[in-house]
C-alpha positions in Angstrom: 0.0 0.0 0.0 1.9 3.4 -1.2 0.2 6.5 -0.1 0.4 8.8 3.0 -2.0 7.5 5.5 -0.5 3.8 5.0 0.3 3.5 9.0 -3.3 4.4 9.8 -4.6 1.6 7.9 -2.2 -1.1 8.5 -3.5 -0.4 12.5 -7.0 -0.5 10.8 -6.3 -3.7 9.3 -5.1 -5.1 12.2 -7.7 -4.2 14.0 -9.9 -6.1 11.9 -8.1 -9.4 11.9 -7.8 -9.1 15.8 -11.4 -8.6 15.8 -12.1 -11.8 13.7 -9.9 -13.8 15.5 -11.2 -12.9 18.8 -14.6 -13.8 17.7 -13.5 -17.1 16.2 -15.1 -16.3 12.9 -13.0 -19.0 10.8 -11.2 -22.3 11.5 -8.2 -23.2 9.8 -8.7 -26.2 8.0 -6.8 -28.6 5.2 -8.0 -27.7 1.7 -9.2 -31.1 0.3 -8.0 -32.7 -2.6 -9.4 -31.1 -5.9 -10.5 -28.1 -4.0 -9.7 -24.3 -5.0 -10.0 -21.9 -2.3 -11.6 -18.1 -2.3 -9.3 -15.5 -2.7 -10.2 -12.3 -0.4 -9.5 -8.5 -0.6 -9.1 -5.7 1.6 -12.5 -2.9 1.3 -11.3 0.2 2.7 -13.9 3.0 3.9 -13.6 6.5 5.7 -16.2 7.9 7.5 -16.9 11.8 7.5 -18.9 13.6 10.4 -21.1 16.5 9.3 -18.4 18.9 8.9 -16.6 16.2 6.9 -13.9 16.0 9.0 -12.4 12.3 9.7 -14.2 10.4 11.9 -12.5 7.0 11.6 -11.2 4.4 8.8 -13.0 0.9 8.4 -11.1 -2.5 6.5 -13.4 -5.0 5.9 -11.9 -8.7 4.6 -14.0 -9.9 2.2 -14.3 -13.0 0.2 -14.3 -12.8 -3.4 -17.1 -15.2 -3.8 -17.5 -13.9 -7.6 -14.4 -15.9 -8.6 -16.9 -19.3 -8.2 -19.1 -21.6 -10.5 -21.7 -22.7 -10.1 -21.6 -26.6 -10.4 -17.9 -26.6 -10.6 -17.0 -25.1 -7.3 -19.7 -24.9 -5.6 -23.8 -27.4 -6.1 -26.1 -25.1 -3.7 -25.8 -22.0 -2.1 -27.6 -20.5 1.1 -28.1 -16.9 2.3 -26.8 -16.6 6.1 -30.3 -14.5 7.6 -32.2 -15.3 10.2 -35.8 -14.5 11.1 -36.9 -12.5 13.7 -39.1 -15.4 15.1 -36.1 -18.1 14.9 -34.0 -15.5 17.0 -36.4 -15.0 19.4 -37.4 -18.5 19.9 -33.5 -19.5 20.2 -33.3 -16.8 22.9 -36.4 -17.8 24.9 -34.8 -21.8 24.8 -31.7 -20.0 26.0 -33.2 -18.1 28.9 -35.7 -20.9 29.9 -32.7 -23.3 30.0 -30.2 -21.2 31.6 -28.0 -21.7 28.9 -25.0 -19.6 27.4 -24.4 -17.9 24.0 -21.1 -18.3 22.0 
Protein backbone atom coordinates (compact mmCIF):
# COMPACT_ATOMS: atom_id res chain seq x y z
CA UNK A 1 0.00 0.00 0.00
CA UNK A 2 1.91 3.40 -1.22
CA UNK A 3 0.20 6.46 -0.05
CA UNK A 4 0.37 8.85 3.00
CA UNK A 5 -2.03 7.47 5.52
CA UNK A 6 -0.48 3.81 5.04
CA UNK A 7 0.28 3.49 8.96
CA UNK A 8 -3.27 4.40 9.76
CA UNK A 9 -4.57 1.59 7.87
CA UNK A 10 -2.21 -1.11 8.54
CA UNK A 11 -3.47 -0.35 12.48
CA UNK A 12 -7.00 -0.51 10.80
CA UNK A 13 -6.32 -3.72 9.25
CA UNK A 14 -5.10 -5.12 12.21
CA UNK A 15 -7.74 -4.21 14.03
CA UNK A 16 -9.91 -6.05 11.86
CA UNK A 17 -8.08 -9.36 11.89
CA UNK A 18 -7.79 -9.14 15.82
CA UNK A 19 -11.38 -8.56 15.80
CA UNK A 20 -12.13 -11.83 13.66
CA UNK A 21 -9.88 -13.75 15.54
CA UNK A 22 -11.23 -12.86 18.77
CA UNK A 23 -14.61 -13.77 17.65
CA UNK A 24 -13.51 -17.12 16.19
CA UNK A 25 -15.09 -16.28 12.95
CA UNK A 26 -12.97 -19.04 10.78
CA UNK A 27 -11.21 -22.33 11.48
CA UNK A 28 -8.24 -23.21 9.82
CA UNK A 29 -8.68 -26.22 8.01
CA UNK A 30 -6.82 -28.61 5.24
CA UNK A 31 -7.95 -27.68 1.66
CA UNK A 32 -9.17 -31.06 0.32
CA UNK A 33 -8.03 -32.75 -2.56
CA UNK A 34 -9.38 -31.09 -5.91
CA UNK A 35 -10.53 -28.07 -3.99
CA UNK A 36 -9.72 -24.32 -4.97
CA UNK A 37 -9.97 -21.88 -2.30
CA UNK A 38 -11.62 -18.06 -2.34
CA UNK A 39 -9.31 -15.48 -2.69
CA UNK A 40 -10.16 -12.27 -0.43
CA UNK A 41 -9.55 -8.53 -0.60
CA UNK A 42 -9.09 -5.68 1.55
CA UNK A 43 -12.48 -2.86 1.32
CA UNK A 44 -11.26 0.20 2.69
CA UNK A 45 -13.88 3.01 3.90
CA UNK A 46 -13.58 6.48 5.70
CA UNK A 47 -16.19 7.94 7.54
CA UNK A 48 -16.94 11.77 7.48
CA UNK A 49 -18.89 13.60 10.42
CA UNK A 50 -21.08 16.55 9.28
CA UNK A 51 -18.44 18.91 8.89
CA UNK A 52 -16.64 16.22 6.93
CA UNK A 53 -13.92 16.02 9.04
CA UNK A 54 -12.36 12.35 9.69
CA UNK A 55 -14.22 10.39 11.89
CA UNK A 56 -12.48 6.99 11.60
CA UNK A 57 -11.15 4.36 8.79
CA UNK A 58 -13.02 0.88 8.36
CA UNK A 59 -11.11 -2.55 6.46
CA UNK A 60 -13.36 -4.99 5.91
CA UNK A 61 -11.92 -8.74 4.58
CA UNK A 62 -14.04 -9.89 2.24
CA UNK A 63 -14.33 -12.99 0.21
CA UNK A 64 -14.25 -12.80 -3.38
CA UNK A 65 -17.14 -15.22 -3.81
CA UNK A 66 -17.54 -13.94 -7.58
CA UNK A 67 -14.45 -15.90 -8.65
CA UNK A 68 -16.91 -19.27 -8.19
CA UNK A 69 -19.06 -21.59 -10.49
CA UNK A 70 -21.73 -22.68 -10.13
CA UNK A 71 -21.56 -26.61 -10.44
CA UNK A 72 -17.89 -26.57 -10.60
CA UNK A 73 -17.03 -25.12 -7.32
CA UNK A 74 -19.74 -24.92 -5.59
CA UNK A 75 -23.80 -27.36 -6.05
CA UNK A 76 -26.15 -25.13 -3.69
CA UNK A 77 -25.80 -21.95 -2.13
CA UNK A 78 -27.62 -20.51 1.13
CA UNK A 79 -28.07 -16.89 2.32
CA UNK A 80 -26.78 -16.64 6.14
CA UNK A 81 -30.26 -14.53 7.59
CA UNK A 82 -32.20 -15.30 10.17
CA UNK A 83 -35.79 -14.48 11.09
CA UNK A 84 -36.87 -12.51 13.74
CA UNK A 85 -39.05 -15.40 15.08
CA UNK A 86 -36.06 -18.09 14.93
CA UNK A 87 -33.96 -15.48 17.01
CA UNK A 88 -36.42 -14.98 19.43
CA UNK A 89 -37.41 -18.46 19.89
CA UNK A 90 -33.48 -19.49 20.21
CA UNK A 91 -33.30 -16.79 22.87
CA UNK A 92 -36.37 -17.84 24.92
CA UNK A 93 -34.78 -21.85 24.81
CA UNK A 94 -31.69 -20.00 26.05
CA UNK A 95 -33.21 -18.13 28.89
CA UNK A 96 -35.66 -20.95 29.90
CA UNK A 97 -32.73 -23.29 30.02
CA UNK A 98 -30.21 -21.23 31.55
CA UNK A 99 -27.98 -21.71 28.92
CA UNK A 100 -25.03 -19.60 27.39
CA UNK A 101 -24.40 -17.87 23.96
CA UNK A 102 -21.06 -18.29 22.03
Amino acid sequence: MNCRESKSWYYVMKEEMNSMASNRVWDLVELPVGAKAIGCKWVFKTKRDSLDNLDRRKARLVAKGFTQREGIDYKETFSPVSKKDSLRIILALLAHFDLELQ
